[in-house]
N, C-alpha and C positions, 0 to 999 in steps of 0.2 A: 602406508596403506597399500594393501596390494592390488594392481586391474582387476574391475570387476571382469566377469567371466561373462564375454557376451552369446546373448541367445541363437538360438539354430539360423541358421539361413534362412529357411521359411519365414522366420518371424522377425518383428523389429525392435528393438530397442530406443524406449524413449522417454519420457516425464510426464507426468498428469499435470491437464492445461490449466488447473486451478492454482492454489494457494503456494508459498512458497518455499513452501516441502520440496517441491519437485518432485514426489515417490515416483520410484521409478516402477516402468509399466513396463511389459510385453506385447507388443501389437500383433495380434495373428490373424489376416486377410479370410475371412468366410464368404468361400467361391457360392457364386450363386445367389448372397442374399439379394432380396428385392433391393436395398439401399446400398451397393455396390457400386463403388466412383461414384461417391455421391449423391445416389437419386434420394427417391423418400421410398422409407419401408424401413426393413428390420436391418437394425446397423451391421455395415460391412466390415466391424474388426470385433473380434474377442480379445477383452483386455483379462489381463492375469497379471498381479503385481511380481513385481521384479527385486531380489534381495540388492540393497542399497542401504546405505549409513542411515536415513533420513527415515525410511518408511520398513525395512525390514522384512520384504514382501506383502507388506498389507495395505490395503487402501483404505478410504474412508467410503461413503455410499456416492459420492460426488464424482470422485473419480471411478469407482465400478461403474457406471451410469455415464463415462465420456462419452462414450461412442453414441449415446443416445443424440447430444446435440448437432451430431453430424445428418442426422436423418431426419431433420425437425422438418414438419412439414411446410413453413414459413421460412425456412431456407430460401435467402436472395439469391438467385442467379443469372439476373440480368441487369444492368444499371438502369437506375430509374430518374426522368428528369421530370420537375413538373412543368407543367402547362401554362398556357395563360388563362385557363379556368382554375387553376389551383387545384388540377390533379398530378400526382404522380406517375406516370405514364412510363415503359420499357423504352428502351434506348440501344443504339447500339455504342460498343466502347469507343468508338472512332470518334460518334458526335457528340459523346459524354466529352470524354478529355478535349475534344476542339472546343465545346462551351466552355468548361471551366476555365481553361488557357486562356481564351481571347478577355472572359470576364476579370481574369486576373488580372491578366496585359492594360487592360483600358484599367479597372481600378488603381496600380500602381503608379500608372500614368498619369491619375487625374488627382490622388491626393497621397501620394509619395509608399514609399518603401511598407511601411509600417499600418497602413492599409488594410495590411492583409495580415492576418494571426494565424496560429499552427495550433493544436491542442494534440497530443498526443497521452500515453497511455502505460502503465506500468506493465499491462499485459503483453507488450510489441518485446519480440525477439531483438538482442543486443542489437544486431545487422538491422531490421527496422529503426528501431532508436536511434542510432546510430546518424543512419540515410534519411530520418528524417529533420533531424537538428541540422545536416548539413544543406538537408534542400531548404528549408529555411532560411537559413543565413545564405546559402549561396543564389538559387535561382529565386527566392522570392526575392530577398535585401532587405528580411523582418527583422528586427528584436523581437515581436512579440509573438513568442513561443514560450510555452508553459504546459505541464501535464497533468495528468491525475494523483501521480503522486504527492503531489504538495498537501492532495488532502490525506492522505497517507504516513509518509514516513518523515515529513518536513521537519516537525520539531526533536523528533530520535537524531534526523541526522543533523541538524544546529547545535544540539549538544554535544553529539558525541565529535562532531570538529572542532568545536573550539577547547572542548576537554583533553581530545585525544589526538588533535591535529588530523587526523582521520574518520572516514566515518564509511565503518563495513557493521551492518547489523549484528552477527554472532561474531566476535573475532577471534573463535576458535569453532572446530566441527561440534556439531551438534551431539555426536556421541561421548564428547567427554562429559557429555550430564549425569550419563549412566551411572558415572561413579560418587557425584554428590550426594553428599550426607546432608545436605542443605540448598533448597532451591526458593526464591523468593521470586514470587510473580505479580508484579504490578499491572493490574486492568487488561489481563490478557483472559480470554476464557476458549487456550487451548483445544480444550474438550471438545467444543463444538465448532470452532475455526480449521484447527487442523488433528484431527481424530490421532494418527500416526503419530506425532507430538507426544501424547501421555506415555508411550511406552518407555521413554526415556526419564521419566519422574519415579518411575518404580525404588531407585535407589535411596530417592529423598523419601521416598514415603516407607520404605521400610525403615528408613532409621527414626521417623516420627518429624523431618525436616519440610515436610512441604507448606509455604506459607503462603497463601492467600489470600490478595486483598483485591476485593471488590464490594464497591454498594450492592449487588446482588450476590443471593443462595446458588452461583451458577454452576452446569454439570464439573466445571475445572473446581471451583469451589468446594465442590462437595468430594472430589480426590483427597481433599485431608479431612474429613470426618475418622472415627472409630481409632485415633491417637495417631493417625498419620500424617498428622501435621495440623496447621491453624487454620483458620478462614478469619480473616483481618476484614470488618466490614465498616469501612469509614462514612461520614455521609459523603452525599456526592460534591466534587469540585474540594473535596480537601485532602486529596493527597500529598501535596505539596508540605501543607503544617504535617501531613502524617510522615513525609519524609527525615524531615529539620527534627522532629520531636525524637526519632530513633539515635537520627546523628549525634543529637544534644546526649544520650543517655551512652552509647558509643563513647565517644569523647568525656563526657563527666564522668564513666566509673572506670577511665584508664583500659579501655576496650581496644581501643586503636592499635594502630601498627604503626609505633611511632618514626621506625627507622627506617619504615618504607616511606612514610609521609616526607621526611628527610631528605634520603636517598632520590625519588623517584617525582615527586610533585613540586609545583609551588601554589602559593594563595591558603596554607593551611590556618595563619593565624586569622585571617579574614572569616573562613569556613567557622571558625570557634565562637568568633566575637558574630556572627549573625545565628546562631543555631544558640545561643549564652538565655538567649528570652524564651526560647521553647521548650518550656522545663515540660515533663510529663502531664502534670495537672493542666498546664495551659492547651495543649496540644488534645487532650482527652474531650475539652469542653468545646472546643473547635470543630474535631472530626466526630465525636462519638465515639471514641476507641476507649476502654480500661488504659488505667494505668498501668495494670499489672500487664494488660497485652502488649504496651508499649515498650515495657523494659524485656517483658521476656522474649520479645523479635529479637531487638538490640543483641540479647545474650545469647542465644540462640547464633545470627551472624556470627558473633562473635570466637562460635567453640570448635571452627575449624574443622579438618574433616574433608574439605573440598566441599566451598561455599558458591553459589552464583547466584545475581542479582539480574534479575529480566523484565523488560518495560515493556508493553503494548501499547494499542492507541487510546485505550480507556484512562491513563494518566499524559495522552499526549495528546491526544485529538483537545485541546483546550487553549484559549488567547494567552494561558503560563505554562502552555505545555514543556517548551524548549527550556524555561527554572526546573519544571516538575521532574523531566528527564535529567536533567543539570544535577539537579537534587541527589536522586538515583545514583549516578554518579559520582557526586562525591561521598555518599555513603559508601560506596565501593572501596574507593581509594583511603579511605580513613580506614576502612579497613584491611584495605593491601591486598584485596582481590586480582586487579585487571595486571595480567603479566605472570599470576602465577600457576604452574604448570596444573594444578588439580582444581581452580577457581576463577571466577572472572565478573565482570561484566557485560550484556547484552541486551539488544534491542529486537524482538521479533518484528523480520517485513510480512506483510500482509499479501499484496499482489507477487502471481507466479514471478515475474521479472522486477518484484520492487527495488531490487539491489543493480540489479543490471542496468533496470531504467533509467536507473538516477544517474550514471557513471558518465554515460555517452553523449550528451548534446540536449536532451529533451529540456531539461532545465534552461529556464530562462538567462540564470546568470554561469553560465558552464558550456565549457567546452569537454570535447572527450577525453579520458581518462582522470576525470573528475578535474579536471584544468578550470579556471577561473579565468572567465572572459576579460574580466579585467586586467589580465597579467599578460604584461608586453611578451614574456618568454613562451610562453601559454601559447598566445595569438602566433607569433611567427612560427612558433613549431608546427603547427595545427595549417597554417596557410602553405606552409613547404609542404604537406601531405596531401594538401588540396590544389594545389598547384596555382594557389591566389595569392593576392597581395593581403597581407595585415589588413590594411587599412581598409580592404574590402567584405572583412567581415564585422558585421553593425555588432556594437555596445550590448550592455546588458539590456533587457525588456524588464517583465514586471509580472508580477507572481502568477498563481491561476485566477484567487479571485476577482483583483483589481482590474485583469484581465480581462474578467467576463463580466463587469460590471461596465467596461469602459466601452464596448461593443456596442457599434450602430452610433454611439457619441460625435458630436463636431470633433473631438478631438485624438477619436479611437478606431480601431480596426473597422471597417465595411464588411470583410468576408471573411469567413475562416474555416479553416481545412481539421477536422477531427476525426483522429484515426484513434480506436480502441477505446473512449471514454464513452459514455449515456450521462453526459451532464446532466440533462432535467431529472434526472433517478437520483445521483452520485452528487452533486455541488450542492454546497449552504444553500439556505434561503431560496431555492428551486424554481419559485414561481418568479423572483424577478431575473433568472437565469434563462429563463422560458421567453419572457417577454423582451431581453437582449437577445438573445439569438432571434426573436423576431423582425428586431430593429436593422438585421443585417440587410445588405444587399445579395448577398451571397452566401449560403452554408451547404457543402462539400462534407458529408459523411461517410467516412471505409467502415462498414459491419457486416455483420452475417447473415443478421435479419435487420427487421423493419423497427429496432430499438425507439424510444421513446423521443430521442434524439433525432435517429435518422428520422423518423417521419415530418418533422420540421422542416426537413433538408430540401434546397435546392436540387441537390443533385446528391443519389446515393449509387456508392461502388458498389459492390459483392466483392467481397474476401474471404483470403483462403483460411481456413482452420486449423489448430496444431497440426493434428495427424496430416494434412496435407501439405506440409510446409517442411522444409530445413531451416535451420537456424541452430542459435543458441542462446539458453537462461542461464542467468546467475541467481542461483539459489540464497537460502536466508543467514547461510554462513560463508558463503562469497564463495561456493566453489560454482566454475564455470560449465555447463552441462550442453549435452549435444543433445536435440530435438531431429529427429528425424520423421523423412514422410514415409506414412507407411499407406496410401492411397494417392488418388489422384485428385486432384478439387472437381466438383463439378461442372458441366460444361458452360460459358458464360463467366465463371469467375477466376479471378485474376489475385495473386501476389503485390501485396503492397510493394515490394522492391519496384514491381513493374511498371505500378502504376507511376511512382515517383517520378523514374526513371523516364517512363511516356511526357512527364508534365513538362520535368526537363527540358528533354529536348524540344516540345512544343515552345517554352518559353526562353529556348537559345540559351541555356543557363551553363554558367562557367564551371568546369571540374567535373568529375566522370560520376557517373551512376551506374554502377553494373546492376542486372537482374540477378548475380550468381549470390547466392548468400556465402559462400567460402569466400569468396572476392574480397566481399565487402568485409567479412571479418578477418580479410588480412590486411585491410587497409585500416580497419579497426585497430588491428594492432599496430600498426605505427603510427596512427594519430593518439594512442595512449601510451609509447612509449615515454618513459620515464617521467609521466603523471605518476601523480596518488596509487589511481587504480588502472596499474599496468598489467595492459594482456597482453605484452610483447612475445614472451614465449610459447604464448598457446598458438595450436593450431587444431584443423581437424583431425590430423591425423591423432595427434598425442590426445585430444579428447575420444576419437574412434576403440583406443586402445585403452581405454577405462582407466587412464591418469587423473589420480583427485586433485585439479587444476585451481586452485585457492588463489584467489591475486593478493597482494601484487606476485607476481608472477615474470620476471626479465627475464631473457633468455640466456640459457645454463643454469638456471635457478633450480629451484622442486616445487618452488611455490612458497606459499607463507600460510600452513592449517592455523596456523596459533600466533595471532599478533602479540606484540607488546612484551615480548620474553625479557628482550634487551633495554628497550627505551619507545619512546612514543615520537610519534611522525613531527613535531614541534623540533626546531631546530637543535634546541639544547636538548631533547631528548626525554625531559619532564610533562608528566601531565601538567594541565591545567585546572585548578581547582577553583571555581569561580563561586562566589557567595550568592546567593539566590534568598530573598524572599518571598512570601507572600503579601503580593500587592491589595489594597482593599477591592471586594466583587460584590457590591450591594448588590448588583443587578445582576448576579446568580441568584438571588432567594426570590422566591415565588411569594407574588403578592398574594392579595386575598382572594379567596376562590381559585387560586392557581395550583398545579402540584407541581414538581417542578420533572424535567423530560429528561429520560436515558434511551441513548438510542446505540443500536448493537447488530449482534449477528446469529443468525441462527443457521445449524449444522446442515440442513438441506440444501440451503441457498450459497450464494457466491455473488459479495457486491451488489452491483443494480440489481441481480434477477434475471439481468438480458439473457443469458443460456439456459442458469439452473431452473428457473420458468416452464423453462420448453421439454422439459424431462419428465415425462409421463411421473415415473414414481417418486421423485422430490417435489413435483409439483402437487401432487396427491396428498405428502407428506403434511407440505405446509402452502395449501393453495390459495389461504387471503393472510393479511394480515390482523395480527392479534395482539392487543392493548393488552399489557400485563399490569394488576390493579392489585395490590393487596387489599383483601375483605373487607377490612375495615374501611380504608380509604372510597371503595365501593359503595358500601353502606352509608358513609358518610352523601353518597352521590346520587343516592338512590339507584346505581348501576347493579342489574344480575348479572351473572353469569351466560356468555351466549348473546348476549343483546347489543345491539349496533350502538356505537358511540363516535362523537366527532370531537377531535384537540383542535384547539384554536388558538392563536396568538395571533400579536400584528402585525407576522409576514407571512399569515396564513391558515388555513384549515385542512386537516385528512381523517379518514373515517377507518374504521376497523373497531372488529369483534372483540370488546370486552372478555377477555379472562382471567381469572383472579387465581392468585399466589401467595403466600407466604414468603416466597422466595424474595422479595425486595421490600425495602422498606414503606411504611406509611407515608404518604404524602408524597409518593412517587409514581410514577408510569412509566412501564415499559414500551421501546416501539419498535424492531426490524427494520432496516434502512434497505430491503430487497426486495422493492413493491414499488410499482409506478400506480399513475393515474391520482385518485383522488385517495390513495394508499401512499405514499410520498413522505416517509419521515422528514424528508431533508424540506417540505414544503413549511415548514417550523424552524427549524434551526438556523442560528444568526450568521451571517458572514461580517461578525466581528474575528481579527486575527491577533494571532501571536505578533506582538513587535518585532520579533526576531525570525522567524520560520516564515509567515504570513500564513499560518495553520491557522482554518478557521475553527472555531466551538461548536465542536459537533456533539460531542456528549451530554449536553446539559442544556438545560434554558426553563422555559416558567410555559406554561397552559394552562388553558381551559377544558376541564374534560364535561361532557355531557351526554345524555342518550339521545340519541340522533332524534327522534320524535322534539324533542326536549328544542333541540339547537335549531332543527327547521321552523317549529315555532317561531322562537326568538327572532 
């Protein structure tokens, strides 16, 4: 692929701070406006999409609308500490970081290392992620660090390591879509996550290949209407029997790719004898699928052409997510997709840096370059780069949720430090997430604004924003992209590098912290040297000159666009074909009076809400939250159209405006997970987990719907 061609001098070159497209943008400096370095007024840069593989000069409304969160009028710019009245009160940085520091020092002291927790964030630049896995492990002496991604990408990437020995979301660029005559999309809805996305289905949908499976009519859904493809609608939480039942029909009519399975895999007789019970009929009566839809997906995969198989969180976000992906998977390989040059399979990441996140330290059981804390070879390489001893960097910790449930406990973290998460928005089960972070002695919030989080907080930072920052993301096909500043932060607010850096040295901690973000991702690069996921040969320069840097990436390399040509990261060079059932889930089905809950994303918003919120015209867009009710299920409820309703279950209640659809099934409700307050999907949803991931169940569970009149009553 050839350097892209960078923009004029005047202007800058850089990635939209959202989703993990990356599209690339144009930042152009407008002298004079009122919100110029930062103040509040009318935003200081004009964005203009930027031609790149991923967005093709086009954005979505999220990112035309970046620059709006730079000017939000609740923009922090001063650190805030509270009182002993229990207010938040202005601070200056000097006596912020001396509090937090001395509170650290004496908690450390008083009930050991681990004391003290780190939360980090898929949206932090590599160089953050980075710097802060190693302030973690170095100047606090935690294990217990864990980030947002686990509710993210956890069980994509549990499958696709133990499948593929590796785990890179797309393991080829995103533009070899263009050429499939065949695209299958497991619980992703594209359309309104990442807009730029559809333009690369065009090829699958003129050949009539686009397959769609979601429990909702959603706008990605509705890309294969009018003969361009299926809309595959199973009930919810059976994707899994929907997976096994295509593989069963794959494999029963001699569909497979026997000599790839041969050549290239092992566990395929295993794969046969578990997928032997899932004849069609069985499978049909399970999910709600036709039979006839069932074999004609199968055949469909099967007629070649340049086929690809794609998973979101809507078959992952689940306690079988990491089978359900697994699943996914091994349909692939039966059918001899991943490795061939016109086919494959992949996992879309969600958060701008969900691929980068994961790579470098944030993970609780991981070192940089996706290194496994456990590995003696791992550890010493990683302590020569740090300039410590092995043995002085602590064991694995423990996932996010167990994390956040074990806070404020006799036997759990006291304080903890959250850079880039709005847990009481984002985490399962919300309200007992609320009342732990209560239980601290100490909570330390890095945001922009007064997030639903930070205002809990002990002590909140001010940090800086894309446009004001250097760094770098890894996008959702692993290539590594340069973020540059094309302003300056506002006055008062500060670079997480720096802050770290400050805490550091306040707490005498061993091994360097530079402020420089190059710095840091050259030393990034040799604590990932000859990892997984090695960024030895990257540097700023070779990213400044519009090099498509794909890891792993060693130095003399060109990079790796297109994994698995040869063999799979696994020593003998075979995937892993691992047999997955479905486990029994009585307590997925809604009792009586219950419907059961889908919770999702809608095109305006992003995550919590903490930014897209603050955007005059997304917020206008979609300013409350809205119960999606099929009519009849309504009817049944006595619910209209318009009228306030409250879900309930027994970890919780939240309210929003009843509107009805056809688009999902009966005996279902829809809900947006990008609302705080007493709007709070996640104040429902279980922090039960995948045994394997520790993905907690975010897609589904059982409620009570009612008309608020109705439930105040009650």
């Amino acid at each position: 692929m050839a350097p892209l061609t960078p923009p004029a001098a005047s202007a800058t070159a850089s990635h939209c701070p959202y989703c993990a497209l990356q599209c690339a943008m144009t930042l152009t400096r407008v002298d004079g406006a009122a919100g110029d370095a930062g103040g509040v007024g009318s935003p200081p840069l004009e964005i203009a999409g930027r031609d790149f593989p991923t967005n093709r000069g086009g954005l979505c409304k999220k990112g035309w609308t970046a620059a709006e969160v730079l000017v939000a009028p609740d923009r922090l710019r001063t650190p805030l500490v509270r009182g002993s009245d229990g207010e938040l009160r202005p601070a200056s940085w000097e006596d912020a970081l001396d509090l937090v520091a001395g509170a650290l020092a004496a908690i450390r002291a008083e009930h050991g290392a681990d004391a003290v927790a780190v939360f980090g964030g898929g949206g932090l630049t590599n160089e953050k992620a980075y710097q802060l896995g190693k302030f973690a492990r170095l100047a606090l002496g935690t294990s217990r660090i864990d980030y947002n991604g686990r509710f993210c990408m956890s069980s994509a990437a549990a499958a696709g390591n133990r499948a593929f020995g590796i785990d890179r979301g797309l393991p080829f660029p995103l533009e070899h879509l263009d050429a499939a005559s065949t695209i299958l999309l497991l619980g992703t809805n594209v359309a309104a996550t990442m807009p730029p996305f559809v333009g690369h289905l065009a090829g699958a949908q003129a050949a009539g290949g686009l397959v769609v499976v979601d429990p909702r009519r959603t706008a990605t859904a509705r890309l294969a209407d009018d003969g361009r493809g299926i809309h595959v609608q199973p009930s919810p939480g059976t994707d899994l029997a929907l997976l096994l039942g295509i593989t069963h029909v794959v494999l029963a009519e001699g569909l497979a790719d026997d000599r790839y399975l041969v050549d290239r895999t092992t566990g395929v007789e295993a794969l046969r004898r578990s997928v032997a019970g899932w004849w069609p009929e069985r499978v049909q009566s399970v999910t709600g699928v036709p039979v006839v839809t069932i074999r004609r997906v199968a055949r469909r995969l099967a007629a070649g052409g340049g086929v690809y198989i794609l998973t979101g969180r809507g078959v992952e976000q689940h306690v079988d997510g990491t089978d359900t992906a697994t699943a996914a998977i091994n349909l692939a390989l039966a059918l001899g997709l991943p490795g061939r040059e016109d086919s494959g399979y992949g996992t879309l990441t969600g958060q701008g840096n969900g691929q980068g996140g994961r790579e470098h330290g944030q993970k609780c059981d991981q070192l940089p370059g996706y290194r496994k804390i456990t590995d003696p070879a791992a550890r010493a390489h990683v302590a020569g780069v740090w300039g410590v001893t092995p043995e002085s960097i602590p064991g694995p910790g423990v996932p996010a949720v167990e994390l956040l449930a074990s806070l404020g406990t006799p036997e759990g973290p006291r304080a903890m430090l959250v850079h880039g998460s709005n847990l009481v928005v984002s985490a399962p089960n919300a309200g007992a997430v609320r009342t732990a972070l209560g239980r601290l002695d100490l909570l330390v919030v890095s945001d922009f604004f007064l997030s639903e989080t930070a205002a809990l907080a002990d002590v909140v930072l001010p940090v800086t924003q894309w446009a004001e920052e250097e760094g770098t993301m890894t996008n959702l096909d692993g290539r590594v992209l340069r973020r540059r500043r094309a302003l300056p932060p506002p006055e008062g607010v500060r670079d997480e590098l720096w802050i770290l850096a400050e805490l550091a040295r306040r707490l005498d901690a061993p091994g360097r912290y530079s402020t420089e973000p190059e710095e840091v991702f050259d030393e990034l690069r040799l604590a990932s040297a000859g990892g997984i996921a090695d960024y030895s040969g990257i540097d700023y320069a070779l990213l400044d000159a519009g090099v498509a840097a794909h890891w792993p990436y060693p130095p003399g390399s060109i990079g790796t666009p297109r994994l698995f040509a040869d063999r799979f990261w696994h020593d003998d060079g075979r995937a892993r074909i691992v047999a997955v059932t479905p486990a029994p889930q009585d307590d997925r089905l809604p009792g009586v009076g219950e419907l059961t809950l889908l919770t999702g994303r809608l095109l305006e918003h992003y995550q919590s809400g903490a930014q897209t919120r603050r955007v005059p015209e997304l917020s206008a867009a979609q300013p409350e939250v809205r119960v999606t009710l099929h009519p009849a299920t309504a009817q049944e409820l006595g619910v209209q159209d318009g009228e306030m309703v409250e879900l309930d279950n027994t970890r919780g209640a939240m309210r929003g405006r009843a509107s009805l659809s056809t688009d999902l099934r009966p005996g279902t409700v829809f809900v947006p997970f990008h609302f705080g307050g007493d709007g709070a999907a996640n104040l429902l949803t279980s922090d039960r987990v995948d045994p394997v991931s520790s993905m907690p169940e975010f897609k589904t569970g059982s409620v009570r719907v009612r008309r608020l009149e109705e439930a105040m009553i009650g």
